[in-house]
C-alpha atoms as an extended CHARMM CRD file, in Angstrom:
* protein
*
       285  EXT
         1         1  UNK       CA            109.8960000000       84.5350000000       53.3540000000  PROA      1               0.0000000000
         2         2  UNK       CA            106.4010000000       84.9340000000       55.7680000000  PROA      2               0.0000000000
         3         3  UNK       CA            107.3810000000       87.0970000000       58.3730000000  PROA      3               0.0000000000
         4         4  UNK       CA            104.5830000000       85.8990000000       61.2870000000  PROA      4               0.0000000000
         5         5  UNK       CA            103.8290000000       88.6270000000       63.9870000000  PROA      5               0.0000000000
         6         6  UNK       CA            104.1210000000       87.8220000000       67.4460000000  PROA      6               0.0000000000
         7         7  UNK       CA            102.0380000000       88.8400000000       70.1700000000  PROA      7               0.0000000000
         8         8  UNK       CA            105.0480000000       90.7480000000       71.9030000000  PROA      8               0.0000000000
         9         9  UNK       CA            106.1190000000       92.3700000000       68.4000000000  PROA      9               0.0000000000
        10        10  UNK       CA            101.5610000000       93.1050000000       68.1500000000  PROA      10              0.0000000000
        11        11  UNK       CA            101.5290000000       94.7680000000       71.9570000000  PROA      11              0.0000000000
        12        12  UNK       CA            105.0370000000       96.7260000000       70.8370000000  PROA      12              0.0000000000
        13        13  UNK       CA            103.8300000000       97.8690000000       67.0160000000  PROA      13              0.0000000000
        14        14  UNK       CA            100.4380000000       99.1590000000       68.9280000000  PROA      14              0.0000000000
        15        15  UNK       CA            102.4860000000      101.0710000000       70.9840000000  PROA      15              0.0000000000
        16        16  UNK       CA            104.1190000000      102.5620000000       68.8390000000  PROA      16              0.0000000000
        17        17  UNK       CA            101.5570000000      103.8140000000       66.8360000000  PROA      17              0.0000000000
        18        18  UNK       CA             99.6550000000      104.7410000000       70.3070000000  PROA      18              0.0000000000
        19        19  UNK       CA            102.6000000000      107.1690000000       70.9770000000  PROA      19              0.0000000000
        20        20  UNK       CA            103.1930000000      108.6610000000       67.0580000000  PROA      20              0.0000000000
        21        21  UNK       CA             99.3440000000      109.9660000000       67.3610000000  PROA      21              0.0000000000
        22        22  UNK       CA            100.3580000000      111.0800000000       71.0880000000  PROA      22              0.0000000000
        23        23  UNK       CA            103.4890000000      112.8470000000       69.4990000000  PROA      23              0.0000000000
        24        24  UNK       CA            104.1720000000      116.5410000000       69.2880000000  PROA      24              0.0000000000
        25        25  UNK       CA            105.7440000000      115.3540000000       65.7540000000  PROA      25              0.0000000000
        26        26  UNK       CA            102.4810000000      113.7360000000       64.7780000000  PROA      26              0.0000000000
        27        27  UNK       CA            100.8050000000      116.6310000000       62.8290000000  PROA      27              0.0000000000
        28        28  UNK       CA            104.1790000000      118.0100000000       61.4550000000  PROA      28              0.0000000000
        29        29  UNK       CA            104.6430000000      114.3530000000       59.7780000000  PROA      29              0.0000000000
        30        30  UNK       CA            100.8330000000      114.3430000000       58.7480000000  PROA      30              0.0000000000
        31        31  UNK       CA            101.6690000000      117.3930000000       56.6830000000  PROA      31              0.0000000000
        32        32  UNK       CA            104.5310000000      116.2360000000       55.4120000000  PROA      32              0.0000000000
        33        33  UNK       CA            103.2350000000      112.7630000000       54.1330000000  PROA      33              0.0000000000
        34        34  UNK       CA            100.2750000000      114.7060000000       52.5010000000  PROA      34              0.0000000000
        35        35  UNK       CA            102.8180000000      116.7460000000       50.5700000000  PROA      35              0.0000000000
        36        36  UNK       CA            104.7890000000      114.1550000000       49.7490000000  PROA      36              0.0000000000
        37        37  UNK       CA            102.0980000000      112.2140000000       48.2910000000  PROA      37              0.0000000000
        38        38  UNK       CA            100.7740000000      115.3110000000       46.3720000000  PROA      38              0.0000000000
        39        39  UNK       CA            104.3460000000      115.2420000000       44.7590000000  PROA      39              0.0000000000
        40        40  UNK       CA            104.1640000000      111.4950000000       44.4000000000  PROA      40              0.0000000000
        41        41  UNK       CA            101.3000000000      112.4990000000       41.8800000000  PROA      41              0.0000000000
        42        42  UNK       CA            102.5450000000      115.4370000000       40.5520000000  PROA      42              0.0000000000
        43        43  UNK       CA            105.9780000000      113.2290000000       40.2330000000  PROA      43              0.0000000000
        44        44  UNK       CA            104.1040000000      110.9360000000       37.9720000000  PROA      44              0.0000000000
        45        45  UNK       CA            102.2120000000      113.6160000000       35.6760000000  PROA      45              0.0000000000
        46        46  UNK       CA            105.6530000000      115.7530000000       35.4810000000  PROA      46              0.0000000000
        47        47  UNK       CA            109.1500000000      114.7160000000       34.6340000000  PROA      47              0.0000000000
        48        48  UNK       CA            110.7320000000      117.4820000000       36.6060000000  PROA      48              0.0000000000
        49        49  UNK       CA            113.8050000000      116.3690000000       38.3480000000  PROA      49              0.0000000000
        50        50  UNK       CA            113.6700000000      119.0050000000       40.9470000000  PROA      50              0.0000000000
        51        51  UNK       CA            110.5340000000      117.7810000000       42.3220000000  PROA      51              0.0000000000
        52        52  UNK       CA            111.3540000000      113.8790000000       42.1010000000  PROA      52              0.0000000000
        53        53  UNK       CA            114.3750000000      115.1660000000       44.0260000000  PROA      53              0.0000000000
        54        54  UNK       CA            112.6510000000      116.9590000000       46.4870000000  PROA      54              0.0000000000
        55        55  UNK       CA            110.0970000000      114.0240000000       46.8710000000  PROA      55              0.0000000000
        56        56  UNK       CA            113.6900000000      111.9810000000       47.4530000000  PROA      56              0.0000000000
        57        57  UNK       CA            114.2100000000      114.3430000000       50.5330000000  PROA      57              0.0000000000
        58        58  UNK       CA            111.1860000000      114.1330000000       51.9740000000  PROA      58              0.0000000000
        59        59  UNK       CA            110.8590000000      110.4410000000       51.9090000000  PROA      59              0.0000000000
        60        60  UNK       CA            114.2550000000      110.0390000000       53.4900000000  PROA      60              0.0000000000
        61        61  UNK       CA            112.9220000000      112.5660000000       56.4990000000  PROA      61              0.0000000000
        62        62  UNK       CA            109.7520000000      111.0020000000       56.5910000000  PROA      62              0.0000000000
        63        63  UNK       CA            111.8930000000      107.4400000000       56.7580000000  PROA      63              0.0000000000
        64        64  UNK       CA            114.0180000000      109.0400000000       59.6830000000  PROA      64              0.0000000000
        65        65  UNK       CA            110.6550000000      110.1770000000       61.6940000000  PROA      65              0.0000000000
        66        66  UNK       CA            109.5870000000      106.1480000000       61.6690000000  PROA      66              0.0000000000
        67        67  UNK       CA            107.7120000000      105.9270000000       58.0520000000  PROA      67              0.0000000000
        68        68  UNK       CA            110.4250000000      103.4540000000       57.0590000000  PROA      68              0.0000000000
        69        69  UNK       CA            110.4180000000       99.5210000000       56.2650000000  PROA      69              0.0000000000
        70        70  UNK       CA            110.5720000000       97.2120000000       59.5270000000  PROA      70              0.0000000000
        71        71  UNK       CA            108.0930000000       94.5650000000       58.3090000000  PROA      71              0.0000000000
        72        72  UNK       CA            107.2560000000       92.5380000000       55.2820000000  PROA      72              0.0000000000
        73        73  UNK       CA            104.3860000000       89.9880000000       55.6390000000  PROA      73              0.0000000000
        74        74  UNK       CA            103.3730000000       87.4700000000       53.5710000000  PROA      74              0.0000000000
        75        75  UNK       CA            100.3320000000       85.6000000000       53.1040000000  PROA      75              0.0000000000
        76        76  UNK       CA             99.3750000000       82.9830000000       50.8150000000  PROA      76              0.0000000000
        77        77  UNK       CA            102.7150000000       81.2530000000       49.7770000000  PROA      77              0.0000000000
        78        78  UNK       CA            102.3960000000       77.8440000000       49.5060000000  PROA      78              0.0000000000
        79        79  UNK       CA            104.6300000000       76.6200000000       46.7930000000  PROA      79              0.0000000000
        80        80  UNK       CA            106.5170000000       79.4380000000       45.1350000000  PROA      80              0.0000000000
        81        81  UNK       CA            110.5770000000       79.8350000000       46.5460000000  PROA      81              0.0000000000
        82        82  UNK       CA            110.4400000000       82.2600000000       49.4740000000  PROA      82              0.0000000000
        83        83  UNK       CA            113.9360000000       83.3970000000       48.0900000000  PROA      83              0.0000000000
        84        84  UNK       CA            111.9190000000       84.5000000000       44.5640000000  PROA      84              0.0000000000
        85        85  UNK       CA            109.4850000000       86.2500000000       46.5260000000  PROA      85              0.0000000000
        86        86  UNK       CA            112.2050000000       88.1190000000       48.5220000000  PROA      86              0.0000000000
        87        87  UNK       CA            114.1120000000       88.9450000000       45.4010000000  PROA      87              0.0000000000
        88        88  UNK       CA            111.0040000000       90.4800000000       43.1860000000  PROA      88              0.0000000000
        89        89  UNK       CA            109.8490000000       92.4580000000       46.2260000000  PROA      89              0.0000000000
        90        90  UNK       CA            113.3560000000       94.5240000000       45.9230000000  PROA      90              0.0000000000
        91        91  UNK       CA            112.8120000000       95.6260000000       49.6800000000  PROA      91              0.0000000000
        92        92  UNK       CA            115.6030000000       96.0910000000       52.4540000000  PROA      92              0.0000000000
        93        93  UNK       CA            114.9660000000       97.1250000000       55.6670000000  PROA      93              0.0000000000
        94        94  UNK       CA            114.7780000000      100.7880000000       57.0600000000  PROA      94              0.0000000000
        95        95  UNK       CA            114.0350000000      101.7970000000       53.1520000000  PROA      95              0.0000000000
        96        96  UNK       CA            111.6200000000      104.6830000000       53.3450000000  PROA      96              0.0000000000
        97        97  UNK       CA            107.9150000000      103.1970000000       53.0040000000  PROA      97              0.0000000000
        98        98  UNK       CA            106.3080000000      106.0660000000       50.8280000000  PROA      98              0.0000000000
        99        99  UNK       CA            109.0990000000      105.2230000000       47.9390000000  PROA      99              0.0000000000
       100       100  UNK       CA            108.1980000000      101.8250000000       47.8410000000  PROA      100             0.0000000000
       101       101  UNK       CA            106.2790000000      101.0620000000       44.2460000000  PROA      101             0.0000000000
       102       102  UNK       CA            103.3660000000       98.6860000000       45.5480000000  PROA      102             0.0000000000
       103       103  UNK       CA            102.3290000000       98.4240000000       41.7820000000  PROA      103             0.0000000000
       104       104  UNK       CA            105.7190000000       97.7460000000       40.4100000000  PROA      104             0.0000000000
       105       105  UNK       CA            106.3530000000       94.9990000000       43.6350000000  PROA      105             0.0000000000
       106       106  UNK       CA            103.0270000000       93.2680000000       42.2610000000  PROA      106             0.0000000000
       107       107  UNK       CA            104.0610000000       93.1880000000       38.8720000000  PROA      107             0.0000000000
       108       108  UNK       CA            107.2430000000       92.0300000000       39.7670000000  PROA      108             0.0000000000
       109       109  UNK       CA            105.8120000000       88.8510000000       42.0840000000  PROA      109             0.0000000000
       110       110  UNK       CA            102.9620000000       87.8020000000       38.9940000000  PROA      110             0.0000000000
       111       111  UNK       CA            106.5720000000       86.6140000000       36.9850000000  PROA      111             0.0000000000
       112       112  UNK       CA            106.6610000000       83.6040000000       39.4020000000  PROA      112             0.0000000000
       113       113  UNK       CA            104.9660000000       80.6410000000       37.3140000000  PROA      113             0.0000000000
       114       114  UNK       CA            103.2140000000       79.8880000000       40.7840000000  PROA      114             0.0000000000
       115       115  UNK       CA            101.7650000000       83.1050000000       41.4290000000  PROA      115             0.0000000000
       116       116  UNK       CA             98.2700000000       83.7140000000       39.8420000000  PROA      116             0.0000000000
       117       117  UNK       CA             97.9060000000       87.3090000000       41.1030000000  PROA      117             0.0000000000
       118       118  UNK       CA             99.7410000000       89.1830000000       43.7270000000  PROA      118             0.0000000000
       119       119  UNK       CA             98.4920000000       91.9870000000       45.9340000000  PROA      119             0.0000000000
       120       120  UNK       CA            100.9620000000       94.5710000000       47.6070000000  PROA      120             0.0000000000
       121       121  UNK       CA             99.7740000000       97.2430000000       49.9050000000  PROA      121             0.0000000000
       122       122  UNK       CA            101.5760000000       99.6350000000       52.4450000000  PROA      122             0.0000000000
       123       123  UNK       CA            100.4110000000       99.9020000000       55.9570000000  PROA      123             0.0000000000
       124       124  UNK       CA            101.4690000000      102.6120000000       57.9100000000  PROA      124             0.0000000000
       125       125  UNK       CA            103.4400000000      102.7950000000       59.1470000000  PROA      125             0.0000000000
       126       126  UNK       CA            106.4400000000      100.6400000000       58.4890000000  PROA      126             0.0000000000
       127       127  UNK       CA            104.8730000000       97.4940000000       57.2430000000  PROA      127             0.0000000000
       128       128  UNK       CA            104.5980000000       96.2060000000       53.3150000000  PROA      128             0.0000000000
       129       129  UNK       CA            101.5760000000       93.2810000000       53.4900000000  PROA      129             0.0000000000
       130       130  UNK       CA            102.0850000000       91.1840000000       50.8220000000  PROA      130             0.0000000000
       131       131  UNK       CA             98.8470000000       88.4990000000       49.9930000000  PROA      131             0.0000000000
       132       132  UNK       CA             99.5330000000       86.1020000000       47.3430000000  PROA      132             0.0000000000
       133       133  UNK       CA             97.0850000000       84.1450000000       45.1480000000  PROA      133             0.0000000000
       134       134  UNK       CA             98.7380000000       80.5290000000       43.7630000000  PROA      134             0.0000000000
       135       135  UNK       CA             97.7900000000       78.5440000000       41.2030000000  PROA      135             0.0000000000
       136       136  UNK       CA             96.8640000000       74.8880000000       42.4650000000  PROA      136             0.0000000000
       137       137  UNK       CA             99.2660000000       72.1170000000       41.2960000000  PROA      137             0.0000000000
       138       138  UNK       CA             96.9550000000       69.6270000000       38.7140000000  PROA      138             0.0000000000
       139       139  UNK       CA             98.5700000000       67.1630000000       36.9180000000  PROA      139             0.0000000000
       140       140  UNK       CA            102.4680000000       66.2530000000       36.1940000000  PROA      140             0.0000000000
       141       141  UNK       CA            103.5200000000       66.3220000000       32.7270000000  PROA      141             0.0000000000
       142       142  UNK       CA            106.1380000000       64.2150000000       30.8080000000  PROA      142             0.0000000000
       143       143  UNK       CA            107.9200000000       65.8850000000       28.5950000000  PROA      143             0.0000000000
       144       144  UNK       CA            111.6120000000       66.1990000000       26.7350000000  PROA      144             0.0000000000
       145       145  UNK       CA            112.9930000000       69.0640000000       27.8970000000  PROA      145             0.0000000000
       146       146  UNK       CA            115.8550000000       71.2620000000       25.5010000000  PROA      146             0.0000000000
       147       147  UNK       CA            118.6680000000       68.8910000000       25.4960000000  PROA      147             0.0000000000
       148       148  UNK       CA            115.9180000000       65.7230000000       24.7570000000  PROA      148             0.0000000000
       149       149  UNK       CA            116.3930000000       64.5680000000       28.3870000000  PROA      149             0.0000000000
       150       150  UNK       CA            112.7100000000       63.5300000000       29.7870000000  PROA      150             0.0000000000
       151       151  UNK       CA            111.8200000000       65.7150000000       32.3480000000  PROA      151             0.0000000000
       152       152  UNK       CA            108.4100000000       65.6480000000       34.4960000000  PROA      152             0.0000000000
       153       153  UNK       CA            107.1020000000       68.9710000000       35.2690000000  PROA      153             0.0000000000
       154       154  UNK       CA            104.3050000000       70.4640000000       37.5670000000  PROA      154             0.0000000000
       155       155  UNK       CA            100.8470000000       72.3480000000       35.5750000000  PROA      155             0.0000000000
       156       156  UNK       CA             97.6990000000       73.8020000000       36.5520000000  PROA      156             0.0000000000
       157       157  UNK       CA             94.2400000000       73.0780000000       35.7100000000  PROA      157             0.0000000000
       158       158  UNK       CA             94.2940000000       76.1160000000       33.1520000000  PROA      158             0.0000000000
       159       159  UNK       CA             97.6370000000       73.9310000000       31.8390000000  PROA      159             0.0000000000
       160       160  UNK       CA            100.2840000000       77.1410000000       32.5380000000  PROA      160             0.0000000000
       161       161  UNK       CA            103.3930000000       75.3130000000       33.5490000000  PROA      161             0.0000000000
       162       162  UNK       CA            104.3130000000       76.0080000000       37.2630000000  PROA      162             0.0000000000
       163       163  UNK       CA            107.3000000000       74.1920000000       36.9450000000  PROA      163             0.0000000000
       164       164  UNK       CA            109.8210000000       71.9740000000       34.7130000000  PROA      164             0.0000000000
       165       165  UNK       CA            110.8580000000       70.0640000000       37.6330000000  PROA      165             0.0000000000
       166       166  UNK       CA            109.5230000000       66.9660000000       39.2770000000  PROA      166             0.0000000000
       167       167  UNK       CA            108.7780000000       67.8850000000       43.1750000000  PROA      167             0.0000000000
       168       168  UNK       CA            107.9060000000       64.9760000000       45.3830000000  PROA      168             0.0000000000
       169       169  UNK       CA            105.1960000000       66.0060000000       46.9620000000  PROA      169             0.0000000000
       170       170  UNK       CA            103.3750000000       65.7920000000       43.9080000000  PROA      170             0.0000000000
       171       171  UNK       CA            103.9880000000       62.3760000000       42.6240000000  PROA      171             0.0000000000
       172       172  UNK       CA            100.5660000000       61.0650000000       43.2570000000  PROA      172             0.0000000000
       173       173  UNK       CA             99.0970000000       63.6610000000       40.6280000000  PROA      173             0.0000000000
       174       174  UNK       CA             98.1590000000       63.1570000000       37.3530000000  PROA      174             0.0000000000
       175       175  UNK       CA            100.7190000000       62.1620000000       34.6110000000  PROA      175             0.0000000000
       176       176  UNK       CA            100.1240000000       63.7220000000       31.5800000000  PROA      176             0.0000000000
       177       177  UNK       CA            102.4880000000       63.1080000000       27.7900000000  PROA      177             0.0000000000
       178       178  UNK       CA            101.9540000000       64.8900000000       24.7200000000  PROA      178             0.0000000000
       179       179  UNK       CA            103.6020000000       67.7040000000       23.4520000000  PROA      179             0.0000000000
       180       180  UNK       CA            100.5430000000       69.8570000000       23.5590000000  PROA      180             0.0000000000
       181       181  UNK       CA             99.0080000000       68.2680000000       26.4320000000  PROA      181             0.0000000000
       182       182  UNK       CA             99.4690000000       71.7560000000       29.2670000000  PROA      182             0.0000000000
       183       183  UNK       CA             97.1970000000       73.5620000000       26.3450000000  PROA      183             0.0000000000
       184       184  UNK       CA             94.5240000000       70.9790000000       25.8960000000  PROA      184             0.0000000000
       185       185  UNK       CA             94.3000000000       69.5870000000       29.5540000000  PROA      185             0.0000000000
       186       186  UNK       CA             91.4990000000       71.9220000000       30.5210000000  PROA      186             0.0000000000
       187       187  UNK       CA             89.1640000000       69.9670000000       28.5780000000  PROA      187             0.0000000000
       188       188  UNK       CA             89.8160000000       67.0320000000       30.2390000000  PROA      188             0.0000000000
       189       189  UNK       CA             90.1310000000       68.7960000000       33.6300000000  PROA      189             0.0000000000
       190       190  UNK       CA             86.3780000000       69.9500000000       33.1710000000  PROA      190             0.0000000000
       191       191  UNK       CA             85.2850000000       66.3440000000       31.6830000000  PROA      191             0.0000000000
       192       192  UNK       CA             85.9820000000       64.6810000000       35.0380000000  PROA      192             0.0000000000
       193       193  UNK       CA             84.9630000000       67.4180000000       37.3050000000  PROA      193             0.0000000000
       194       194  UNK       CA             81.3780000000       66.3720000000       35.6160000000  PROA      194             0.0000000000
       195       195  UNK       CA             82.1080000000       63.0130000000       35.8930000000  PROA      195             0.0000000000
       196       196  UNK       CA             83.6800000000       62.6260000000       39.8360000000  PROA      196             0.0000000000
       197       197  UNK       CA             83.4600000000       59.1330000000       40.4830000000  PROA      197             0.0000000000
       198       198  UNK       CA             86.3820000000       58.5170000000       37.5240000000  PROA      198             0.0000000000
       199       199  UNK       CA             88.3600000000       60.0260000000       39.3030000000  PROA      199             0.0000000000
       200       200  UNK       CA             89.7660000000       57.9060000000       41.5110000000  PROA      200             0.0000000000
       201       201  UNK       CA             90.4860000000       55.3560000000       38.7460000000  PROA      201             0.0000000000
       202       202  UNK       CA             92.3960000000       57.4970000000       36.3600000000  PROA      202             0.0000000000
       203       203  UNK       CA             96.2840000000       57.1390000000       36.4440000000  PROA      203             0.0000000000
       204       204  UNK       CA             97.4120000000       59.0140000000       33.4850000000  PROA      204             0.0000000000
       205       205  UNK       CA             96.2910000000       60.7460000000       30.2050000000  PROA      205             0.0000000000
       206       206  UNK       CA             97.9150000000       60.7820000000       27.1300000000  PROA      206             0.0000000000
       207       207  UNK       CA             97.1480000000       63.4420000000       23.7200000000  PROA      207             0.0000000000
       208       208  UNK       CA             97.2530000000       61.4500000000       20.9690000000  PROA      208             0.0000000000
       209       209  UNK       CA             98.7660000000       62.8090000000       17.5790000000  PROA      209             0.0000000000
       210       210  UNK       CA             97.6990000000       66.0940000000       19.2010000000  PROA      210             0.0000000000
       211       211  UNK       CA             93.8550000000       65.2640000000       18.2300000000  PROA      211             0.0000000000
       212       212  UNK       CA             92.8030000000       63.2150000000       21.2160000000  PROA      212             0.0000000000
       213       213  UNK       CA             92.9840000000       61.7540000000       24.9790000000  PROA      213             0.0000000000
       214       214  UNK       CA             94.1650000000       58.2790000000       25.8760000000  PROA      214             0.0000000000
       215       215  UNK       CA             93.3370000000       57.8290000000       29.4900000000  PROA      215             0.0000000000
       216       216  UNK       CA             95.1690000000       54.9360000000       30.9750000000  PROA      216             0.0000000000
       217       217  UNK       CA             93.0490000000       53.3180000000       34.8570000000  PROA      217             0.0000000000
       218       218  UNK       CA             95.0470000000       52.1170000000       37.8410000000  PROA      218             0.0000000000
       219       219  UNK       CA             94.5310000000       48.6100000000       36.8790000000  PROA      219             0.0000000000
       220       220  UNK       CA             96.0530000000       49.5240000000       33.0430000000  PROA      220             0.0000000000
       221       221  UNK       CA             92.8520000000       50.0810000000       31.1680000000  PROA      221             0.0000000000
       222       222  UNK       CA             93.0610000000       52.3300000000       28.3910000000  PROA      222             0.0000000000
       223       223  UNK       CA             90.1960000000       54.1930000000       27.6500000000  PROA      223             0.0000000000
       224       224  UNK       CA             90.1110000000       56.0220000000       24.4180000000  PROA      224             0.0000000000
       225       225  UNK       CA             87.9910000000       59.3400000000       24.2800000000  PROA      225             0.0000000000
       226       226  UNK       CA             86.8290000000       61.0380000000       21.0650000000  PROA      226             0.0000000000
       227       227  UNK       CA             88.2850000000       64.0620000000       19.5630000000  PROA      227             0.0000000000
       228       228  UNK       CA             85.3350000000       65.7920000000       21.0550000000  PROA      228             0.0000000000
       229       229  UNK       CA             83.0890000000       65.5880000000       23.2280000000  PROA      229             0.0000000000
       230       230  UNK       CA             84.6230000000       64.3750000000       26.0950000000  PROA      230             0.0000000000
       231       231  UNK       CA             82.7700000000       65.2700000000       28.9300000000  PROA      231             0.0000000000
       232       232  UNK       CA             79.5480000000       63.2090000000       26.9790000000  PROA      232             0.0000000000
       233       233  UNK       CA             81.9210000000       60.3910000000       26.4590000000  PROA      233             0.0000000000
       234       234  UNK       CA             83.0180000000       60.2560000000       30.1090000000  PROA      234             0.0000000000
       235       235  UNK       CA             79.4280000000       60.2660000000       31.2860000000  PROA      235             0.0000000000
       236       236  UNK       CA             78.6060000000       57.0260000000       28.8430000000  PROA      236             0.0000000000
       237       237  UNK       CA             81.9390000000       55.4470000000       30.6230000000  PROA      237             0.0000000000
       238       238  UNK       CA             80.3990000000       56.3550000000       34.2840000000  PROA      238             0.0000000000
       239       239  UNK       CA             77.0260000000       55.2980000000       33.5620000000  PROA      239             0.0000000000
       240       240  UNK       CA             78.2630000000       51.6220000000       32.0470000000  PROA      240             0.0000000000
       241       241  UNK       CA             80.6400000000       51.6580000000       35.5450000000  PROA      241             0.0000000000
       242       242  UNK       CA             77.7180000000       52.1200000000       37.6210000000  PROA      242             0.0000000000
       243       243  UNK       CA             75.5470000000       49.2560000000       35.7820000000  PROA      243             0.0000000000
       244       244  UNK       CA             78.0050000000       46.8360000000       35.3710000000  PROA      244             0.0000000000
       245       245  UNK       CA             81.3300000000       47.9950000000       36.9820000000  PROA      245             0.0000000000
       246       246  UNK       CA             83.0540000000       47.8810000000       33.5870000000  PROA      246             0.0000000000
       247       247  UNK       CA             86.1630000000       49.2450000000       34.9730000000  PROA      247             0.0000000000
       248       248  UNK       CA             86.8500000000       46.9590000000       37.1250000000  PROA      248             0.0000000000
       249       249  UNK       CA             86.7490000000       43.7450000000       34.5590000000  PROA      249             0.0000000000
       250       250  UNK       CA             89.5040000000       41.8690000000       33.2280000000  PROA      250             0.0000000000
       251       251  UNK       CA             89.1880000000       44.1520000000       29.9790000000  PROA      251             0.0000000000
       252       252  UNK       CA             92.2960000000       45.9710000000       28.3950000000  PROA      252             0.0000000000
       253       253  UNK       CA             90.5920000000       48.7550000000       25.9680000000  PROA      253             0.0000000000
       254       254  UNK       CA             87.3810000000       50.6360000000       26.5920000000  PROA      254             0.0000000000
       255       255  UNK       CA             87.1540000000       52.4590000000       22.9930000000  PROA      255             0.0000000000
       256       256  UNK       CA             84.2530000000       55.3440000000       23.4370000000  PROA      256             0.0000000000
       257       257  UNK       CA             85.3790000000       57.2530000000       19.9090000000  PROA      257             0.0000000000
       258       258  UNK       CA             81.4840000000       56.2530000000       18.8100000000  PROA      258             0.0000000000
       259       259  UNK       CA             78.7360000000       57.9460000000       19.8990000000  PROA      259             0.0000000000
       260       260  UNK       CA             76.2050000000       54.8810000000       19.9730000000  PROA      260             0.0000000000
       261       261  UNK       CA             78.2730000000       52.4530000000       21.2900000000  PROA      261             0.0000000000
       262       262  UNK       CA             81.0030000000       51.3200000000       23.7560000000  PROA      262             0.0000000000
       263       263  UNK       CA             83.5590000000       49.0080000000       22.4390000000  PROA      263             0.0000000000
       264       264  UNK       CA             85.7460000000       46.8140000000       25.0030000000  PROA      264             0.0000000000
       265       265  UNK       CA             88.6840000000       44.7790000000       24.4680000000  PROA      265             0.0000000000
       266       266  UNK       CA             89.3120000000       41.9200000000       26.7040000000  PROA      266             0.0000000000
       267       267  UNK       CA             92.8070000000       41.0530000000       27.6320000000  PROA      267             0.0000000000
       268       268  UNK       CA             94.5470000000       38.4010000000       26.2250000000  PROA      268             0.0000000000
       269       269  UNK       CA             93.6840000000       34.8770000000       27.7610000000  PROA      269             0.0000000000
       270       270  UNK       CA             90.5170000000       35.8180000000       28.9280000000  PROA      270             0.0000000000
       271       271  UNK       CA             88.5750000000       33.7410000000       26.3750000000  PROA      271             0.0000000000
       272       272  UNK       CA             90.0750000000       30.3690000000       27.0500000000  PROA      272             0.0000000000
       273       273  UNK       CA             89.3660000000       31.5400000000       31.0660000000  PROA      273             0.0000000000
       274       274  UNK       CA             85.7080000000       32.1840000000       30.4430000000  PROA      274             0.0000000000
       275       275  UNK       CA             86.0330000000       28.6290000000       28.5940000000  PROA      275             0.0000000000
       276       276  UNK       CA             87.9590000000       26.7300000000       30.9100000000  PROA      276             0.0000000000
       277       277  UNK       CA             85.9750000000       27.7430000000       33.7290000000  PROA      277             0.0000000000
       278       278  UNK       CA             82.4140000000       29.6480000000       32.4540000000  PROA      278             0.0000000000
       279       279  UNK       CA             83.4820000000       33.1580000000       33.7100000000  PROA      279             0.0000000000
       280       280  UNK       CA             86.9360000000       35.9130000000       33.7800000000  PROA      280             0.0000000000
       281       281  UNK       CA             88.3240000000       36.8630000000       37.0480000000  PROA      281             0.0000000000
       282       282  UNK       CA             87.9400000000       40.0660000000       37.6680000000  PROA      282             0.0000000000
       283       283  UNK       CA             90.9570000000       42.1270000000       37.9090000000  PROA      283             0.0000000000
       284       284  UNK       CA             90.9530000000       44.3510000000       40.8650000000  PROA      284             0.0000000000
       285       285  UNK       CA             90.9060000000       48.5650000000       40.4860000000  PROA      285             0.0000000000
């Protein structure tokens, strides 16, 4: 969980450190905390028990003289659990701070499906700073999960799955189905950060027989993309908007699988409308 300084805890941690430098102790524990660290290393090159004990002994003094654990703090958590976070760090208070594996607590924190890349440092002298980097919740993504149940999950732009579970906060995101769809959504992802002004009318997407994307429009247009291409396919679609405001029309297919040519299906009734009174509502976005 963030641990947030206060001012008062600030003004008291400053003091602290003001009187460890004004210490007669200060340049005994100096030494010591170079020699530990020298054994640290020679620790890691040697398997010698006698010195990982003795490197045992002097992080427990050094822990005793005030180079233990009093504060973790977090920054960057946004969505993954603060109990996960608190788990993979394996840290209890009062531990001594120069046995604590930054390395190992990073590797530990990049297992959470929300965590991109973790950074773990030590500062002197009883804090553990802890910055994480998230990955930013996309699209949702419809899928049967093991027992055949449909279950929406959360993915990223890059389509790693952050989670199997449908969170609230994120019901206004994308909907994605398909099997395959977290793998192949980056191409899509990168389509309509060329083509912005889609954007806002796109509800869901759909892979199609794991070949192609089915994009379905607020209004219930389906617009069918090629198997490649896309981005060029999107742009056509954007620049017959802008001319005509194509999405917007009474229309129910928008079939862009050609190169040279757009073909549009009108819904079902529109015909005898056009005939009946010379031109189609238009159905609102």
């Amino acid at each position: 969980m963030p641990v947030t300084a206060t001012r008062l805890r600030k003004k008291r941690k400053q003091s602290q450190e003001f009187n460890l430098f004004k210490s007669q102790k200060f340049w005994i524990v100096s030494l010591a905390l170079v020699v530990v660290l020298t054994l640290l290393t020679v620790g890691y090159q040697y398997t010698s028990r006698a010195v990982q004990n003795g490197t045992e002994r002097f992080a427990a003094w050094l822990a005793r003289e005030g180079f233990a654990i009093k504060n973790v703090m977090v920054d960057g958590r946004q969505y993954a659990n603060a109990n996960d976070v608190k788990k993979l760090l394996a840290v209890e208070k009062n531990d001594p701070i120069l046995y604590f594996s930054t390395q190992k607590a990073a590797e530990n924190l990049a297992q959470i499906p929300w965590v991109e890349s973790a950074t773990v440092e030590r500062r002197f002298p009883d804090t553990i700073k802890v910055t994480l980097h998230e990955y930013e919740p996309a699209a949702l993504w419809e899928h049967k999960d093991a027992h055949g149940k449909i279950s929406i999950g959360v993915i990223a732009e890059n389509g790693k799955i952050l989670t199997r579970n449908m969170q609230p906060a994120f019901r206004e995101l994308l909907m994605v189905t398909g099997d395959k769809a977290p793998e192949k959504m980056g191409v899509i992802f990168e389509a309509l950060d060329e083509n912005t002004e889609l954007k806002e009318y796109i509800r869901a997407a759909s892979y199609v027989a794991e070949r192609r994307w089915d994009l379905t429009l607020k209004n219930g247009v389906t617009v069918k993309l090629p198997e490649v291409n896309e981005e060029g396919a999107l742009k056509r679609l954007a620049s017959a908007h802008k001319k005509s405001k194509l999405l917007d029309r009474a229309v129910e297919t928008i079939d862009l699988r050609q190169d040279d040519r757009i073909i549009v299906k009108i819904k079902p009734g529109v015909m005898e409308e056009l005939k009946n009174n010379g031109k189609p509502q238009d159905t609102p976005a």
